[in-house]
GUGUFI-803942 format. One line per field, with one value per residue (C-alpha): residue in one letter; x, y, z; residue number from 1. Coordinates in nm, 3 decimals. Layout:
<sites>
resn = c(A ...) $
xx = c(X ...) $
yy = c(Y ...) $
zz = c(Z ...) $
resi = c(NUM ...) $
</sites>
This chain:
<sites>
resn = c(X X X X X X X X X X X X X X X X X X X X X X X X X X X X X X X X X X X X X X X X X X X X X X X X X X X X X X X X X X X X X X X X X X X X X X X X X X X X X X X X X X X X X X X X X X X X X X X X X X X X X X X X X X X X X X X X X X X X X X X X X X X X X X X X X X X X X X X X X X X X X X X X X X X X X X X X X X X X X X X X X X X X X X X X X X X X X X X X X X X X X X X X X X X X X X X X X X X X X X X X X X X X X X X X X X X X X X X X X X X X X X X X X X X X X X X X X X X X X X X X X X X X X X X X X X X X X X X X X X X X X X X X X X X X X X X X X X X X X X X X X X X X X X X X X X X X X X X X X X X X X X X X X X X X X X X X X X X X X X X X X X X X X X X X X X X X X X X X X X X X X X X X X X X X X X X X X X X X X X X X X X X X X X X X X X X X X X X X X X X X X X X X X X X X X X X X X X X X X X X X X X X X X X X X X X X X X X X X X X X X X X X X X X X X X X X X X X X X X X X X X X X X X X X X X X X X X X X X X X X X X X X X X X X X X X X X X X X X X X X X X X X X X X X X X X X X X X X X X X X X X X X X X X X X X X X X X X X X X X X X X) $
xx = c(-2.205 -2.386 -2.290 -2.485 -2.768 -2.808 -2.752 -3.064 -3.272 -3.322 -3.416 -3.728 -4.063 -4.381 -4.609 -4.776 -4.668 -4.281 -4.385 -4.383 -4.279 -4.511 -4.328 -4.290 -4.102 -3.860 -3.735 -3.444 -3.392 -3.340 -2.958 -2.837 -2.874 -2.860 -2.541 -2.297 -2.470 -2.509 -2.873 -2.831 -2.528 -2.764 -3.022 -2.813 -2.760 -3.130 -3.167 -2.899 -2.998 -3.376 -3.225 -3.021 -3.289 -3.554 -3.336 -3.207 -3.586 -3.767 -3.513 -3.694 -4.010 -3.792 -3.540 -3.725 -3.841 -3.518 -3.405 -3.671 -3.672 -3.922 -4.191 -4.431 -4.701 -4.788 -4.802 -5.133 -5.410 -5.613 -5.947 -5.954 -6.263 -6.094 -5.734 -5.543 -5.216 -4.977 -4.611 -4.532 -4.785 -5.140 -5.385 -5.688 -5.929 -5.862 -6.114 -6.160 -6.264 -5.939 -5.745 -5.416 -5.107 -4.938 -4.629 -4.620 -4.340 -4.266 -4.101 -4.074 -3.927 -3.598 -3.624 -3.281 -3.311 -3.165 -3.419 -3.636 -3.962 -4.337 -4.536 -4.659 -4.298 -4.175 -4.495 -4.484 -4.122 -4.026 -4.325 -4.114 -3.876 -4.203 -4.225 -3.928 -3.976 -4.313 -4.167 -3.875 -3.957 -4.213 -3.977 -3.715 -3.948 -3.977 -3.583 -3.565 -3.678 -3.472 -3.130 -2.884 -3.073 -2.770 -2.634 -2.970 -2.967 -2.608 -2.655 -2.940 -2.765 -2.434 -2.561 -2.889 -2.632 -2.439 -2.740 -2.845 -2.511 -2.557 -2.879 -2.817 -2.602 -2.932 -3.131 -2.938 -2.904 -3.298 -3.609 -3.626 -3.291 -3.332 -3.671 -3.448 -3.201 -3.482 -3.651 -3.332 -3.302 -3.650 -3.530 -3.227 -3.425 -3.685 -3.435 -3.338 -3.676 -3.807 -3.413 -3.369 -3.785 -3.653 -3.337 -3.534 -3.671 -3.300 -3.116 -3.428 -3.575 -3.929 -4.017 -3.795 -3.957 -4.153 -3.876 -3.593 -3.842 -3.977 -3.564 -3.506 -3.791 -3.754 -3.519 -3.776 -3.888 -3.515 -3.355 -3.666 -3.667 -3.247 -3.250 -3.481 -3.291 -2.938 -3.032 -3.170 -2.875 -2.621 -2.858 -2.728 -2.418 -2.590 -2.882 -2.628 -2.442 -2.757 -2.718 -2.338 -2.330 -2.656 -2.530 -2.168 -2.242 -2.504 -2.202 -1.976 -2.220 -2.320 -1.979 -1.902 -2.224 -2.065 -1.845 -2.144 -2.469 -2.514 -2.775 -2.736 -2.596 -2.385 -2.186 -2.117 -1.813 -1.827 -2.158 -2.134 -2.242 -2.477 -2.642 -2.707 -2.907 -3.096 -3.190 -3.312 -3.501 -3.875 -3.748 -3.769 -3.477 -3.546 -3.592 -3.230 -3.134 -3.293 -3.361 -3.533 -3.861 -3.941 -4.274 -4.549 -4.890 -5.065 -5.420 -5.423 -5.249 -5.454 -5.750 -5.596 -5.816 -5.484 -5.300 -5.528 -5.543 -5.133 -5.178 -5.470 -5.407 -5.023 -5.162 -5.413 -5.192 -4.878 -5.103 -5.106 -4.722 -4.613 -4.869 -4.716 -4.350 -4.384 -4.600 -4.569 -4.305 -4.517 -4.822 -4.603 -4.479 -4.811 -5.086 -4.941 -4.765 -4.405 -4.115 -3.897 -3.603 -3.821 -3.938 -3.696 -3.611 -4.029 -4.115 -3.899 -4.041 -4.365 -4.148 -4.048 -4.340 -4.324 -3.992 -4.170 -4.397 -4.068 -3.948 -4.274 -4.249 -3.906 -3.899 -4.286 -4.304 -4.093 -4.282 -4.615 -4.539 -4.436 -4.734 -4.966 -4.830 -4.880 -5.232 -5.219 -5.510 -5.691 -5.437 -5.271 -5.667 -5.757 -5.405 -5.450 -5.836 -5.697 -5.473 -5.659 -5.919 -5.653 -5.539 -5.837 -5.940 -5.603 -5.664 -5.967 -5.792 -5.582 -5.876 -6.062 -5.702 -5.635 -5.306 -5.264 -5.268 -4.915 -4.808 -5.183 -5.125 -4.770 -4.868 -5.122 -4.911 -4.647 -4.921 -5.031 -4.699 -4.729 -5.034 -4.941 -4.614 -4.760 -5.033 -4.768 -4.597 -4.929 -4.984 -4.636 -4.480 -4.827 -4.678 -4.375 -4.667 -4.906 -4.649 -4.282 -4.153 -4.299 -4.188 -3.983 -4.285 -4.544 -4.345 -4.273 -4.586 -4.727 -4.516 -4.518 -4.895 -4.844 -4.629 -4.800 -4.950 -4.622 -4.618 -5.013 -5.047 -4.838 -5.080 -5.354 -5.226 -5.162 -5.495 -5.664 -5.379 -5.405 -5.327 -5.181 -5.476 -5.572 -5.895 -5.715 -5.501 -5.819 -5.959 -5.612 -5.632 -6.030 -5.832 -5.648 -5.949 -6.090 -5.788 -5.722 -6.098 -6.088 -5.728 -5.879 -6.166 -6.017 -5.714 -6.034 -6.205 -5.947 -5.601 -5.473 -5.140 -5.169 -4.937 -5.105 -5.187 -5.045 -4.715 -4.422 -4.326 -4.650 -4.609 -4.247 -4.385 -4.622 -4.374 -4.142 -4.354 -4.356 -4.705 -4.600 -4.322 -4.481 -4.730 -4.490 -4.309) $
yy = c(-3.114 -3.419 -3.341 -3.004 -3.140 -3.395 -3.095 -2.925 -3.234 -3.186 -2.805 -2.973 -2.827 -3.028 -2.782 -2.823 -2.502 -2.407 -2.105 -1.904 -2.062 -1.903 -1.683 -1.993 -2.159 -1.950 -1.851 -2.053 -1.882 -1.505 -1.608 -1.518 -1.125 -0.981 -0.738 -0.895 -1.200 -1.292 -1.248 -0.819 -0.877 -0.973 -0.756 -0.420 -0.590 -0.606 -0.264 -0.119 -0.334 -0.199 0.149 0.151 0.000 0.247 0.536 0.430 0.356 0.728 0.898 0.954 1.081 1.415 1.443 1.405 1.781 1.884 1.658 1.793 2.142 2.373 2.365 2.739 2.592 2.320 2.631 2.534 2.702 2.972 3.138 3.446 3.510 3.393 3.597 3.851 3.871 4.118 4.182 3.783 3.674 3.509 3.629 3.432 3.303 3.059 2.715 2.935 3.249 3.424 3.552 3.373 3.488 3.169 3.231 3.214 2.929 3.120 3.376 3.200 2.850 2.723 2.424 2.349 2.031 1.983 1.668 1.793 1.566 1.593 1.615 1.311 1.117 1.347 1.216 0.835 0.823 0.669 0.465 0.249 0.120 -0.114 -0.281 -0.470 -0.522 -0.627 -0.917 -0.999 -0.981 -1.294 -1.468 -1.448 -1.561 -1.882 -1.891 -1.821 -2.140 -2.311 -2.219 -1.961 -1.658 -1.499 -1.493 -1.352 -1.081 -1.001 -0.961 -0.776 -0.492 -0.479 -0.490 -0.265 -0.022 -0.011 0.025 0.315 0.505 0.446 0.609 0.974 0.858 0.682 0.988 1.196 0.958 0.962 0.873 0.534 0.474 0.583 0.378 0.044 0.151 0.193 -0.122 -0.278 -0.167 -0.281 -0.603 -0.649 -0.451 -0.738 -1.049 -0.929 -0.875 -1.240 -1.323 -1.115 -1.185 -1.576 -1.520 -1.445 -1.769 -1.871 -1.547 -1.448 -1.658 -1.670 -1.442 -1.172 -1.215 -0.860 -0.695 -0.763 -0.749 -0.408 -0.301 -0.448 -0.299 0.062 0.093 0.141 0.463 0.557 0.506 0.738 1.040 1.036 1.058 1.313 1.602 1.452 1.412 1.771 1.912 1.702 1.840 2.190 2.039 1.842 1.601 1.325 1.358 1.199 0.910 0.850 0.894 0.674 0.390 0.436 0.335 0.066 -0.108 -0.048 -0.201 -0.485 -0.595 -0.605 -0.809 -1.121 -1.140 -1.092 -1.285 -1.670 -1.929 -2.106 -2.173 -2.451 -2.220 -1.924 -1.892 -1.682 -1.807 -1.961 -2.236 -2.088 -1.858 -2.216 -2.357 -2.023 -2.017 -2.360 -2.327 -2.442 -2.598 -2.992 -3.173 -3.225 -2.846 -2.820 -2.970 -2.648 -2.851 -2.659 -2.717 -3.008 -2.948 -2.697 -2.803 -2.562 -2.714 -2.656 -2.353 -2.176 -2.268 -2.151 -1.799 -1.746 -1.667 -1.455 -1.258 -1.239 -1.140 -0.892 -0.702 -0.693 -0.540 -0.282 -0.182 -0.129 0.111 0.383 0.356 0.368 0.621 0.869 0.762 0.821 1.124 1.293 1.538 1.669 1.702 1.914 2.128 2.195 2.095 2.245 2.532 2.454 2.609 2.367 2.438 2.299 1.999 1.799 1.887 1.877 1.555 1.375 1.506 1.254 0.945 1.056 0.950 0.599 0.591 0.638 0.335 0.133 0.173 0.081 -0.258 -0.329 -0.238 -0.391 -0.657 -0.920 -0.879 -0.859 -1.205 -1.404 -1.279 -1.359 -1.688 -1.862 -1.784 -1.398 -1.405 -1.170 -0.920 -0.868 -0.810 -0.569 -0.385 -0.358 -0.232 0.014 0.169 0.111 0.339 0.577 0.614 0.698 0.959 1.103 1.104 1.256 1.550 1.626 1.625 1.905 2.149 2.411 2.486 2.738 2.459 2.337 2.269 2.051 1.874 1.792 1.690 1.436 1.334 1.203 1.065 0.854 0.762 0.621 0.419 0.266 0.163 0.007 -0.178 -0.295 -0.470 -0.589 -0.800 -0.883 -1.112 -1.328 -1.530 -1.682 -1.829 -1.990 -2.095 -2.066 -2.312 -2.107 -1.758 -1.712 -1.777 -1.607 -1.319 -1.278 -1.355 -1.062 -0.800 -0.890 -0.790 -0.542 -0.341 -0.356 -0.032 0.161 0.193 0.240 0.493 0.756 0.685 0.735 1.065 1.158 1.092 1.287 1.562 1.789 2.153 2.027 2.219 2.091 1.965 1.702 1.543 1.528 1.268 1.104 1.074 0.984 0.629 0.579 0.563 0.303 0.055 0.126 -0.011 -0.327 -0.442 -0.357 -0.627 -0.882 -0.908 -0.901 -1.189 -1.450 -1.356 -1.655 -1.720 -2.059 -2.297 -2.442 -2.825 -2.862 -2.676 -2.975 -2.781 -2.940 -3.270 -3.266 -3.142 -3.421 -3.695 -3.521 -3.496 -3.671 -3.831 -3.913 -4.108 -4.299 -4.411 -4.525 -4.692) $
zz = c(6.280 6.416 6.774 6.702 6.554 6.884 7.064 6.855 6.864 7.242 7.176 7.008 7.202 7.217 7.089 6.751 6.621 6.528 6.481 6.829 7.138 7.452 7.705 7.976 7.643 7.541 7.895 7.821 7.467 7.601 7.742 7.384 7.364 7.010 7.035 6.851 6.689 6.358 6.399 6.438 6.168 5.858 6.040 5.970 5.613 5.541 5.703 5.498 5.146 5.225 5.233 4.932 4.690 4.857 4.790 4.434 4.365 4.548 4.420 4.129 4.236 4.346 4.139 3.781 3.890 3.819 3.553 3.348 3.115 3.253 3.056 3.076 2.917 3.154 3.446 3.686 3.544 3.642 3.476 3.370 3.541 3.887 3.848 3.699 3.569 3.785 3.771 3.658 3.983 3.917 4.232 4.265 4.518 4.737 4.848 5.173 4.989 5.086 4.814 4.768 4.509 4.295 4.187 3.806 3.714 3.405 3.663 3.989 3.822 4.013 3.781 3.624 3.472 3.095 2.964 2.679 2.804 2.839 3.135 3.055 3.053 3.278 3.555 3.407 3.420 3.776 3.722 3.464 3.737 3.828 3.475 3.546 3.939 3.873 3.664 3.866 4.252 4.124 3.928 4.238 4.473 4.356 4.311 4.654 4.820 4.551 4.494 4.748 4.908 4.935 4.571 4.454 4.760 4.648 4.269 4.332 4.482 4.303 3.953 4.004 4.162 3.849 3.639 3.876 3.782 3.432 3.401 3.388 3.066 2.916 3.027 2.797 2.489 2.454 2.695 2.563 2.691 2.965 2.997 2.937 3.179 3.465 3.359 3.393 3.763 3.864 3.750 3.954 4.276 4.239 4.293 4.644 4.853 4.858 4.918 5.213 5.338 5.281 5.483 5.820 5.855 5.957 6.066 6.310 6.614 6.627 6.929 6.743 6.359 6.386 6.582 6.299 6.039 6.164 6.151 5.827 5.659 5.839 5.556 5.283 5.515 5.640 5.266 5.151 5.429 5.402 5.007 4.978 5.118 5.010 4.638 4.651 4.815 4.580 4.247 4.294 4.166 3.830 3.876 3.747 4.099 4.301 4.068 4.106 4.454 4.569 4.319 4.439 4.790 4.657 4.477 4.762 5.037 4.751 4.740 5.149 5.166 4.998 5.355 5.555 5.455 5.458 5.365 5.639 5.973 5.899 5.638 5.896 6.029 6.304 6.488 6.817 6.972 7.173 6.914 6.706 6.961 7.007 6.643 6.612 6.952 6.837 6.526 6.427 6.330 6.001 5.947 6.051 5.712 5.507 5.218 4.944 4.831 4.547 4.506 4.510 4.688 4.387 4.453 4.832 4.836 4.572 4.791 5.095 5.245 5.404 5.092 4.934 5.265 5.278 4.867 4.810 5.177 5.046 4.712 4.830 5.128 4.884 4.638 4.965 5.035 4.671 4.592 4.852 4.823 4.418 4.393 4.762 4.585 4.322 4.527 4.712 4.435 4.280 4.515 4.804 4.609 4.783 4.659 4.435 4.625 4.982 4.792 4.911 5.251 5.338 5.121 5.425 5.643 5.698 5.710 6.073 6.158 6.024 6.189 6.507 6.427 6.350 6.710 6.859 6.646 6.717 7.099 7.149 6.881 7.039 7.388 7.255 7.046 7.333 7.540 7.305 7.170 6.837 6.766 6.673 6.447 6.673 6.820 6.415 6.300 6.522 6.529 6.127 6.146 6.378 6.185 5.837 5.974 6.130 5.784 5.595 5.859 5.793 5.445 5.470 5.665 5.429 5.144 5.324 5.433 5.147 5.014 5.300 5.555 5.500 5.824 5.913 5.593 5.659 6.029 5.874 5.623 5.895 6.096 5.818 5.715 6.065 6.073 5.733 5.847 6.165 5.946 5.692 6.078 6.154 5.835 5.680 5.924 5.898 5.609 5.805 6.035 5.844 5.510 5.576 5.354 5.103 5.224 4.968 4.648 4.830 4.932 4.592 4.421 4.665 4.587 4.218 4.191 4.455 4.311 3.986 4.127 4.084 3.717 3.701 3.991 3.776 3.433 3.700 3.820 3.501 3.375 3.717 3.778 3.435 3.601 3.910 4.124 4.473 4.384 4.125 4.355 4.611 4.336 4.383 4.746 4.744 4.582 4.897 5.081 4.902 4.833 5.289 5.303 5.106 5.300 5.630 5.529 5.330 5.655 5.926 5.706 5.564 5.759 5.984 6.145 6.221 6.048 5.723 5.700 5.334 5.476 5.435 5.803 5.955 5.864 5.999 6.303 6.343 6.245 6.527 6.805 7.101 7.041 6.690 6.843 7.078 6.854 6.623 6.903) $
resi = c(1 2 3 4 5 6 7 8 9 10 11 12 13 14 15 16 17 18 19 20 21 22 23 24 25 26 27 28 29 30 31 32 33 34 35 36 37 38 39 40 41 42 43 44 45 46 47 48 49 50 51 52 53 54 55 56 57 58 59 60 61 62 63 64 65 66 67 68 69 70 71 72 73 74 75 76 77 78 79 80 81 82 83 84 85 86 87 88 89 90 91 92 93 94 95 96 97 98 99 100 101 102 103 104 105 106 107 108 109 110 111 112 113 114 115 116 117 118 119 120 121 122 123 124 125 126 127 128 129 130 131 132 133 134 135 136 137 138 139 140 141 142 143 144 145 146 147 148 149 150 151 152 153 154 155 156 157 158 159 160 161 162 163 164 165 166 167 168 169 170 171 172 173 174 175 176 177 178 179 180 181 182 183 184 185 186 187 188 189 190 191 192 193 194 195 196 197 198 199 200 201 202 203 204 205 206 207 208 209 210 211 212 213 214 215 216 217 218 219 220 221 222 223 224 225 226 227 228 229 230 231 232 233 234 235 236 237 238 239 240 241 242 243 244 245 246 247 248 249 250 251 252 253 254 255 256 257 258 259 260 261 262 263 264 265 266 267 268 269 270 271 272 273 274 275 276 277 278 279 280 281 282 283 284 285 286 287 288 289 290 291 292 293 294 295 296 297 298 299 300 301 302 303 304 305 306 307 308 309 310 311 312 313 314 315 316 317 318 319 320 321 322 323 324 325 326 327 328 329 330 331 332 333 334 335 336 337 338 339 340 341 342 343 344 345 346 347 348 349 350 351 352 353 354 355 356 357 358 359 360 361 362 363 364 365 366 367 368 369 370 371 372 373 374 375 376 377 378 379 380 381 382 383 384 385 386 387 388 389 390 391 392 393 394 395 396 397 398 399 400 401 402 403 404 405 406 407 408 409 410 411 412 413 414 415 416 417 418 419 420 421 422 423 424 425 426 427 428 429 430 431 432 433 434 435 436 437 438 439 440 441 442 443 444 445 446 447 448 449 450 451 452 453 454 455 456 457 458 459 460 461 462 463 464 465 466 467 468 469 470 471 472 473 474 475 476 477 478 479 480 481 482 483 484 485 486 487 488 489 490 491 492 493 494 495 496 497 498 499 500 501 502 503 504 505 506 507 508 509 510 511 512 513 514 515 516 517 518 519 520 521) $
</sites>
């Protein structure tokens, strides 16, 4: 490998920041197209890995409507003084002062589900998956930058996969079972995200981090639209089918992984000669080595405005998506007043629209990174104020529709779904900039405390939604609002993509440059 890494050591630019080579730069770095590298290769892996755990973990928001018994006595609730009872139909009036029938459950219910539970376990329920994420995806992060990437991305999916298929089997034995079972999941889902996150700093150049990123991560919208409408279509057969069939393929795809993902590039097989230098293009030879991190610069990187950015915009940002990803179901069912059996079919419906933002990242990202060069701070601000305020005018859309305005609601729904998506683009790929070596801790430590949201959000909604009635879930969505407003302020003040002086990256960098030699000449 030493005739590589002279090869590599030429590659070496002059600029100060490994980060993002300018478009003049990198001219010589677009000769290596991505069909058929190893780049697009663990791409598709983190696209499909990002589906699988989105789907196994979604799922659940959907399908606990039909695990669950009917239950007559938690029907919404109308006043006596607003409705009357006729022929198994409640007729009241609507926000809009037009009357409006709701179907009575008691006759109307297409519920088939066998689990003797509460509303209250039967809304908290999917919320439990986070107990254990919460604990892991933190815990992993820090393993990431310290042992193999791979092995953690690899466990993660085979063995949550067979937890997945075990849980119908839980479900049945009690709720607490099936409790442990979930938490269980959450933990093995949380040791692949800061794995895979951790894995881009080799498997992606650095003009193409938000395109690949962008693809990777359209799997948490793709896995979400694509088991909504396949988990209600396999139900019809037994609830338990969703779970054997998503975890099936998770176990299968798990398993071909270990012949597909690396650590590094020296232990690939298949990767040319070519695609090597491409890779390390804007990297220092000393990077080449990948050696993990001793130490932790706590002190500087607790006082860092940069990391607080990357960790409370992370946090408030992730409260929207899990909110709507968790609960959009149910506001559905009762909110909205969908049939059961349309649940699932229009609950995918709004992630076409962050699909949509997906291809504008992947196709634009790339371009609009090598125009703009390493300092981004500006451009990534004012693309994520853009769409933070997008997003709560959409919100606030949907507050004011009634029930009758399904097809508006739906409409705003996807175009949030949207502008969320293309804010998560705008902020996430900031932390391979300004801290790489510690993608991996940071990544993890973020989505640890974000996600600490997605076993609260369902106590909150619990607490707020009693009847299930429009106005209750407007309370829920006044939340977004203000969690959408402190991200698009905390990003505008204390984001940065520039690379961090405490970063062991930026001393390399200075030890390799051209100045830095001469001077020590």
């Amino acid at each position: 490998m030493c005739w590589r890494l002279c090869l590599l050591h030429r590659s070496v630019m002059s600029s100060m920041s490994w980060t993002l080579p300018r478009l003049s730069q990198s001219s010589a770095a677009t000769a290596h197209g991505l069909v058929g590298s190893v780049r697009l290769t663990y791409a598709i892996c983190a696209f499909l890995a990002t589906c699988l755990h989105a789907a196994m973990r979604n799922m659940l928001g959907m399908i606990i409507l039909k695990m669950v018994m009917p239950r007559p006595e938690d029907a919404l609730v109308v006043s006596a003084e607003l409705g009357r009872l006729t022929e198994g139909n409640v007729t009241s009036t609507g926000r809009c002062g037009s009357p409006r029938v709701v179907f009575n459950p008691q006759f109307q219910e297409t519920q088939s589900g066998d689990l003797p539970w509460t509303r209250n376990q039967e809304l908290t329920f999917p919320g439990v998956y986070y107990y254990g994420y919460v604990v892991s995806i933190s815990l992993s992060g820090y393993l990431a930058d310290r042992c193999s990437s791979k092995r953690l991305f690899i466990v993660s999916l085979i063995f949550e996969a067979a937890a997945y298929i075990l849980l119908p089997a839980m479900a049945h034995f009690s709720f607490e079972a099936g409790m442990v079972d979930l938490i269980i999941c959450g933990l093995l889902a949380g040791c692949g995200n800061p794995a895979m996150y951790k894995l881009f700093v080799t498997w992606a150049h650095p003009t193409e981090r938000t395109a690949l990123l962008s693809f990777a991560y359209s799997g948490l919208l793709m896995g979400s639209m694509l088991v909504y409408p396949v988990a209600s279509y396999l139900s019809n057969y037994g609830w338990e089918l969703s779970f054997y069939v998503v975890g099936g393929v998770g176990l299968l795809f798990g398993i071909a992984c270990c012949f597909l993902v690396y650590d590094t590039v020296e232990q690939h097989s298949r990767i040319s000669d070519e695609e090597v230098d491409y890779l390390m293009q804007g990297k220092s030879q000393l990077e080449l080595k990948q050696q993990p991190v001793v130490t932790i610069p706590w002190k500087s990187l607790l006082a860092a405005p940069p990391v607080y950015a990357f960790i409370l915009t992370h946090m408030f940002h992730t409260y929207t998506f899990l909110v709507i990803v968790q609960l959009m179901p149910r506001f559905m069912r009762e909110a909205m007043e969908f049939d059961l059996r349309e649940v699932g079919f229009l609950s995918a419906a709004p992630y076409l629209g962050g699909i949509c933002s997906k291809i504008m990242c992947i196709l634009g990202g790339s371009y609009v990174e090598r125009r703009v060069g390493p300092d981004q701070n500006c451009v990534r601000r004012m693309l994520y104020g853009i769409c933070s305020i997008l997003t709560t005018s959409l919100i606030g859309v949907i507050i004011l529709a009634d029930c009758d305005d399904k097809i508006l609601v739906l409409v705003m729904f996807a175009f949030m779904m949207a502008t969320t998506d293309m804010g998560f683009s705008g902020y996430w790929p900031t932390l391979l900039y300004f801290a790489p070596s510690f993608a991996g801790l940071l990544s993890g430590l973020a989505n640890g405390l974000a996600h600490l949201s997605g076993f609260l959000a369902p106590h909150l909604v619990a607490a707020l939604v009693h009847t299930g009635s429009k106005d209750e879930w407007n309370v829920v969505l006044m939340t977004l609002i203000g969690f959408n407003t402190m991200a698009m302020l905390v990003f505008a003040f204390c984001s940065s993509t520039n690379l961090q002086p405490w970063d062991p990256r930026s001393r390399k960098e200075k030890t390799g440059s051209p100045s830095a030699q001469e001077s020590n000449s």
